[in-house]
C-alpha positions, 0 to 999 in steps of 0.5 A: 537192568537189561544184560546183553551178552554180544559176540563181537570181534577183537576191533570192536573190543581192541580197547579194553582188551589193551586195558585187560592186557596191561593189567596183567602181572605175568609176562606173554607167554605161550597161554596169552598166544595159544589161548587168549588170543583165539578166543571168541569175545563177548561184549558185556552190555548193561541197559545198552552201554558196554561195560566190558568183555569175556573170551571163551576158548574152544567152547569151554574155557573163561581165558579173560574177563574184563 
């Protein structure tokens, strides 16, 4: 298998951040706006198929994984 981690822009992930967003069990909240939303996305491609994402936050901080 080949794994590719892309960093892409919150279009090219809209859809599954949407299936991400409604999978959450708490309400909107200063985090999802402060930090989620200002994250870098990364799209997760396995043998060139995307899988699903991840967003960093600042270099340093996993704010979702989907």
């Amino acid at each position: 298998m080949e794994y590719k981690f892309i960093k892409t822009s919150f279009n090219e992930n809209k859809a599954m951040f949407f299936k991400y967003f409604n999978s959450l069990s708490g309400i909107y909240d200063n985090f999802l706006e402060s930090h989620i939303l200002k994250s870098d996305l990364y799209s997760i491609y396995i043998d060139n198929n995307n899988k699903g994402y991840f967003a960093i936050y600042e270099d340093r901080l996993l704010t979702q994984f989907y």
